[in-house]
C-alpha positions as CSV (number, residue, x, y, z in Angstrom):
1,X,-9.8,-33.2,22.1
2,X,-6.0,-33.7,21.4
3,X,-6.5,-34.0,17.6
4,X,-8.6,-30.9,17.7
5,X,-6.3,-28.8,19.8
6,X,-3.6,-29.6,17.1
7,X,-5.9,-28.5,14.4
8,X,-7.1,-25.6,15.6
9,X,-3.6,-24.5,16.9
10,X,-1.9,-25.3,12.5
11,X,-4.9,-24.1,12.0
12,X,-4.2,-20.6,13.4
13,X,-1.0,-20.3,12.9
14,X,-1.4,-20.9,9.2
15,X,-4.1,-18.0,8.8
16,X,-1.2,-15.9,10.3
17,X,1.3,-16.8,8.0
18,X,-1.2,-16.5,4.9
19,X,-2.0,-13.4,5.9
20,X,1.6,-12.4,6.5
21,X,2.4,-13.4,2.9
22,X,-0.5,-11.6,1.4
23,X,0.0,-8.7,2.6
24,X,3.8,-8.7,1.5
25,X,2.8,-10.1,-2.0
26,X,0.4,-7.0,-2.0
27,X,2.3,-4.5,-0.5
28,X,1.5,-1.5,-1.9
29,X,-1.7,-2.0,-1.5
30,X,-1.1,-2.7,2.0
31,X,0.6,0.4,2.6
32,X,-1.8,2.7,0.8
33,X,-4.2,1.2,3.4
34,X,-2.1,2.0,6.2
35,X,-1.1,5.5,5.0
36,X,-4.6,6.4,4.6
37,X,-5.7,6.8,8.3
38,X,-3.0,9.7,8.7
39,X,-1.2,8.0,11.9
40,X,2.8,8.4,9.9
41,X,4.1,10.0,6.8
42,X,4.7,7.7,4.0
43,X,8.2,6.3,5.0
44,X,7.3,5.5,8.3
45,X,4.1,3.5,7.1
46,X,6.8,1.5,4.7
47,X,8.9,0.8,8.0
48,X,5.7,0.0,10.2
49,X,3.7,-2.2,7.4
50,X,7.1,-3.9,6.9
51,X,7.6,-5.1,10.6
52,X,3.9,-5.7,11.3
53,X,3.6,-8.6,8.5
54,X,6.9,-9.7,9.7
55,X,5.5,-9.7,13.1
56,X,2.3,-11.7,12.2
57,X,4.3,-14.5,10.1
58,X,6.7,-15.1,13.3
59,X,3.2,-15.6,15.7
60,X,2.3,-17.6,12.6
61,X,5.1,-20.0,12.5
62,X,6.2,-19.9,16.8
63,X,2.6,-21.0,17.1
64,X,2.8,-23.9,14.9
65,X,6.3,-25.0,16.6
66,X,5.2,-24.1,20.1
67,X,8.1,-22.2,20.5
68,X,8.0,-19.8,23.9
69,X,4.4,-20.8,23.7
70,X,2.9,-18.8,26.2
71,X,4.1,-15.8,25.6
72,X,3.0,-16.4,22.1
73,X,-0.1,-17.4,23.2
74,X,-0.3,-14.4,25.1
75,X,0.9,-12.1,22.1
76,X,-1.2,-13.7,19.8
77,X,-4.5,-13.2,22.0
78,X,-3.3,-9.2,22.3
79,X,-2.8,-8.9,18.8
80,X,-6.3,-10.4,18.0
81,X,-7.8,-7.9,20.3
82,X,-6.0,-4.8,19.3
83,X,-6.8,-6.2,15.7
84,X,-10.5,-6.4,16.1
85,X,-10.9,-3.0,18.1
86,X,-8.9,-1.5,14.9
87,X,-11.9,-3.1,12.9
88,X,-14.5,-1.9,15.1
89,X,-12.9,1.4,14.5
90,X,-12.9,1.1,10.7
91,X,-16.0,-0.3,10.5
92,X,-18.1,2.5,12.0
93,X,-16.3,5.7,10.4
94,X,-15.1,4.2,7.6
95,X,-16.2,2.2,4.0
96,X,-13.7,0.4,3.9
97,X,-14.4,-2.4,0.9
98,X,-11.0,-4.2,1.6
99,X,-9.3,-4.3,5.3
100,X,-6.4,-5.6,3.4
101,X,-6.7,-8.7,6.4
102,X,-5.0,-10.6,3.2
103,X,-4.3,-7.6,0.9
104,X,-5.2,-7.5,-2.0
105,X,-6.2,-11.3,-3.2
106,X,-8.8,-12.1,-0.6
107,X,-10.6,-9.0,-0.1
108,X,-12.9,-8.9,2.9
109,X,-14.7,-5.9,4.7
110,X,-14.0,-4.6,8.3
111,X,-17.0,-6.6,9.8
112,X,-16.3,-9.5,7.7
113,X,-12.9,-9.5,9.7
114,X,-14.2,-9.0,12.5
115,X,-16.0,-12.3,13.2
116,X,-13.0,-14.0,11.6
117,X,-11.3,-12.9,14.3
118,X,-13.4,-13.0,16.6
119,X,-13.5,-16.7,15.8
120,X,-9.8,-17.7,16.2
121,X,-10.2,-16.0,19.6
122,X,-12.4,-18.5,20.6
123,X,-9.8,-21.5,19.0
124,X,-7.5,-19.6,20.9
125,X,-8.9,-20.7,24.3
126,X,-9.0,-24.1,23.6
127,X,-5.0,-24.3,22.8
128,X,-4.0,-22.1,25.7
129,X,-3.0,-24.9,28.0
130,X,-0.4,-26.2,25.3
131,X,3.5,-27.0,26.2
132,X,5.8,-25.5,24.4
133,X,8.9,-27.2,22.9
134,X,11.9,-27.0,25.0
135,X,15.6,-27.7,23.8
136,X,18.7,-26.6,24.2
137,X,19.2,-23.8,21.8
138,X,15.5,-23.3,21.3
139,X,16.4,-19.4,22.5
140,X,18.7,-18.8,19.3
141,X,16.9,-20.9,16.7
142,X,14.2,-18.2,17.8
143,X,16.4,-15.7,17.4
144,X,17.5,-16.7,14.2
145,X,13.9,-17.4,12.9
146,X,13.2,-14.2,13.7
147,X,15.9,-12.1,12.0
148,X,15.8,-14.1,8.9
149,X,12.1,-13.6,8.5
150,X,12.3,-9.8,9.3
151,X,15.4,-9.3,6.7
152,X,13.6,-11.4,3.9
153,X,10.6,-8.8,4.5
154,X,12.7,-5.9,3.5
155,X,14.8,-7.8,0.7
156,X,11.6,-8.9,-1.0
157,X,9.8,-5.8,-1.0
158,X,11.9,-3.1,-0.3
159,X,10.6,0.1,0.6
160,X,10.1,2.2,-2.2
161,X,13.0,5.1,-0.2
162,X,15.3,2.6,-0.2
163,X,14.4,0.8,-3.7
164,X,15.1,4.0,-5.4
165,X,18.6,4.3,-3.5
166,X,19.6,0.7,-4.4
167,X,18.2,1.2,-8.2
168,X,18.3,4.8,-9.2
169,X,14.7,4.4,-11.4
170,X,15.0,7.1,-14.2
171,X,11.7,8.3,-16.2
172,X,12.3,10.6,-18.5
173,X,9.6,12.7,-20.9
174,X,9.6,13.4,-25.0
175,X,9.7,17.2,-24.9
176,X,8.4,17.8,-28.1
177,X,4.9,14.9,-27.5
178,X,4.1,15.8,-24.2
179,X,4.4,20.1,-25.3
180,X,2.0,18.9,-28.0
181,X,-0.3,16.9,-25.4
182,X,-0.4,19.8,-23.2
183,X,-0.8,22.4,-25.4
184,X,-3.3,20.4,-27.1
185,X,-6.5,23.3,-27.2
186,X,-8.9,19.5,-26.6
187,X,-7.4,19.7,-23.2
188,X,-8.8,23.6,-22.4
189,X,-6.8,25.4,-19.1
190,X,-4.2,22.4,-18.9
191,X,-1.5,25.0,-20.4
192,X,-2.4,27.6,-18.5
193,X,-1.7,26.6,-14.6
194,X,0.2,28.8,-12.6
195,X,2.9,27.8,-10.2
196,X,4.3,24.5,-9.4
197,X,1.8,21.5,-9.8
198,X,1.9,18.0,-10.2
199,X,0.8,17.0,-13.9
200,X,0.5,12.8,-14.0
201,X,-0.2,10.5,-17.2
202,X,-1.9,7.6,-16.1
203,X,-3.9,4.7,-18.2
204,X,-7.1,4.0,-16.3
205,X,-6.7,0.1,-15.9
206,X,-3.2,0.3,-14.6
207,X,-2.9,-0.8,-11.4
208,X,-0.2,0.7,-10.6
209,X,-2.1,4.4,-12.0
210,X,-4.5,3.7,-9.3
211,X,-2.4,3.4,-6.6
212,X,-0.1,6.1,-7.9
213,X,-3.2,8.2,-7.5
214,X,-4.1,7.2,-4.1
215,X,-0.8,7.5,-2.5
216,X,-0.7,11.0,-3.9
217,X,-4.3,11.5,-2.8
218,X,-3.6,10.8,0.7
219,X,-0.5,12.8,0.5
220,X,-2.6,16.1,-0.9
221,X,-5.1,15.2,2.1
222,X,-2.5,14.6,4.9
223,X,-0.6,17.7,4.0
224,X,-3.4,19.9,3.4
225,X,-2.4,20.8,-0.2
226,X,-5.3,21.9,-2.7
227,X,-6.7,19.6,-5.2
228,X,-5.6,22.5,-7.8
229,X,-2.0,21.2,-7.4
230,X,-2.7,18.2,-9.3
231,X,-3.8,17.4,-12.7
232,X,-3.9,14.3,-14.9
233,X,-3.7,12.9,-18.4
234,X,-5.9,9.4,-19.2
235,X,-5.4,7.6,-22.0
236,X,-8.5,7.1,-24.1
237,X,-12.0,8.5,-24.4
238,X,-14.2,10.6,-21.3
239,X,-15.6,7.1,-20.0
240,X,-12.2,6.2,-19.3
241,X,-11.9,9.1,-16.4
242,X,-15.2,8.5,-14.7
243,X,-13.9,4.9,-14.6
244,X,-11.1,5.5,-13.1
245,X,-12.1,8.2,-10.7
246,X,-14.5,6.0,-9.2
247,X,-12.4,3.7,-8.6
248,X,-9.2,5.5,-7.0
249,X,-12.5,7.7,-5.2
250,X,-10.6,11.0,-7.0
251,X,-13.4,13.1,-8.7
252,X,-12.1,16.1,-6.8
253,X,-9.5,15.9,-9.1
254,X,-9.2,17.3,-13.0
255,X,-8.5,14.9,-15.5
256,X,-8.3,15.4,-19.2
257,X,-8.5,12.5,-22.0
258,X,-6.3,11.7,-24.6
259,X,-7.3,9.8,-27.3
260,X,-4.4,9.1,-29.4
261,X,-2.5,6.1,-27.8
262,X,0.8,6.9,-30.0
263,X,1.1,10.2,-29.0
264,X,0.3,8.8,-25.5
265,X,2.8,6.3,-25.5
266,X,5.2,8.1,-26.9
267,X,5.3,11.2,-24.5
268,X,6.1,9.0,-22.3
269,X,8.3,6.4,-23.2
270,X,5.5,3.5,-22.4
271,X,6.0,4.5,-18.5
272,X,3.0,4.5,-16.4
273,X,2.4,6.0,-14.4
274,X,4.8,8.6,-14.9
275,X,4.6,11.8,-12.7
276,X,5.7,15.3,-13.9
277,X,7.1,17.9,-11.3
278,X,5.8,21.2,-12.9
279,X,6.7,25.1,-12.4
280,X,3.8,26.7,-14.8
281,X,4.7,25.0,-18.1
282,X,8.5,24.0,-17.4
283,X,9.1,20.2,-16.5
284,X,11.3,19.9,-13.4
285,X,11.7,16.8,-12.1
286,X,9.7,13.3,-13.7
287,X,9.1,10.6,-11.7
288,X,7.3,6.7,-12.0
289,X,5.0,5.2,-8.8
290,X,8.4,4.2,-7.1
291,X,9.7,7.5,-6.9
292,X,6.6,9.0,-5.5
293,X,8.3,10.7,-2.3
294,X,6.0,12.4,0.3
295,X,8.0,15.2,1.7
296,X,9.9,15.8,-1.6
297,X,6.3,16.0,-3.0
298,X,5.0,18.6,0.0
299,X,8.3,20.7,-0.1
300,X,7.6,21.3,-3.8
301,X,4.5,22.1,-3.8
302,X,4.7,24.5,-0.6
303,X,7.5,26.0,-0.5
């Protein structure tokens, strides 16, 4: 029973720091997920997606050196609850395919998750009665545990706010190509919106397109701003739109193809996504995914 206590107690503790790292390694991912159940606006889903994987690695890693046991024990158990009521949540008004338990690389659905956790619950009860290690300084090793794993988070994946501080991104648009593209009579109405939109060329197996188009998806449904505010170029033939709408779940959208991958490439630089700020057919601002800003976006579009 010894042996097994050990197990199951490594054994927990490195589900919690796989699922911390997955998460981090898939972050955007992660925080599309997050963003999509309309508790916080973008930036605060960056801040709280940030400290919750940072929050899981430390049970993660306290649990495997029985540091302030427990009350890690005790956190731990809470966390699995909360966790699994979340799930219960998800999996009766939502379709979730992915929980994003382990982002992106291990996807699993809500009830999935849910007997995965409730099944460390259970290993939880047999390591409850565990001693911790004591020693001197155990308080500020801790401590010090703690604030490297929590600064490493944001240094690794910063959030995209204060990426585009640090780095200044630029995309930038060939006038004279994308005119053409949108003036292109193949593309019928593109030319002829009114008002300040969104206008975004995307390549339909970009990954980076997709989520592009979810985040601003969410943001459009969060914000209450009409799905006429928002039009896109794809790269290739018809099929190549269907594809991607049904994967990014955005038919409500309209999308026009572009066959020629020069021209396509060339409007653009080679940047995908990239994301034009329009006022009827004059380009004000062009963005790429990182830039994507929520109330920037909404302010825009509304005011």
């Amino acid at each position: 029973m010894k042996h097994l206590k050990i197990i199951f107690r490594l054994l927990i503790g490195v589900v919690f720091i796989a699922s911390a790292v997955l998460k981090l390694l898939s972050i955007d991912h992660f925080e599309i997920y997050i963003y999509s159940f309309g508790i916080f606006n973008f930036f605060l889903t960056s801040l709280f997606s940030r400290l919750l994987i940072t929050f899981e690695f430390l049970l993660g890693v306290f649990l495997i050196g029985k540091f302030f046991y427990q009350k890690t024990w005790w956190l731990t158990m809470l966390t699995m609850v909360g966790f699994t009521l979340f799930l219960i949540y998800s999996a009766l008004f939502r379709n979730d395919a992915n929980c994003q338990c382990f982002g992106s690389f291990i996807e699993i659905n809500p009830v999935e998750s849910i007997f995965k956790n409730l099944a460390i619950i259970v290993l939880l009860f047999f390591i409850k009665k565990e001693k911790e290690w004591n020693f001197k300084h155990v308080k500020w090793v801790g401590l010090g545990i703690a604030t490297v794993a929590l600064i490493s988070t944001f240094i690794i994946t910063p959030p995209d706010a204060l990426y585009n501080k640090i780095y200044k991104p630029k995309s930038k648009v060939n006038v004279k190509v994308f005119e053409y593209i949108v003036n292109d009579s193949a593309k019928v109405g593109l030319s002829t919106i009114k008002g300040k939109h969104i206008l975004a060329f995307y390549i339909s197996g970009c990954k980076y397109c997709k989520m592009s188009m979810q985040k601003v998806d969410n943001i459009f449904k969060r914000n209450a701003i009409g799905t006429d505010k928002f039009v896109a170029i794809v790269a290739g033939e018809s099929k190549n739109i269907e594809s991607f709408k049904k994967e990014t779940q955005s038919s409500q959208y309209k999308m026009y193809a572009h066959k020629s991958a020069v021209q396509f490439l060339n409007a653009v630089y080679g940047s995908f996504p990239t994301i034009v700020y329009m006022n009827g057919d004059s380009i004000v601002k062009v963005i790429n995914y990182r830039g994507i800003d929520e109330k920037e976006m909404v302010d825009f579009l509304k005011e």
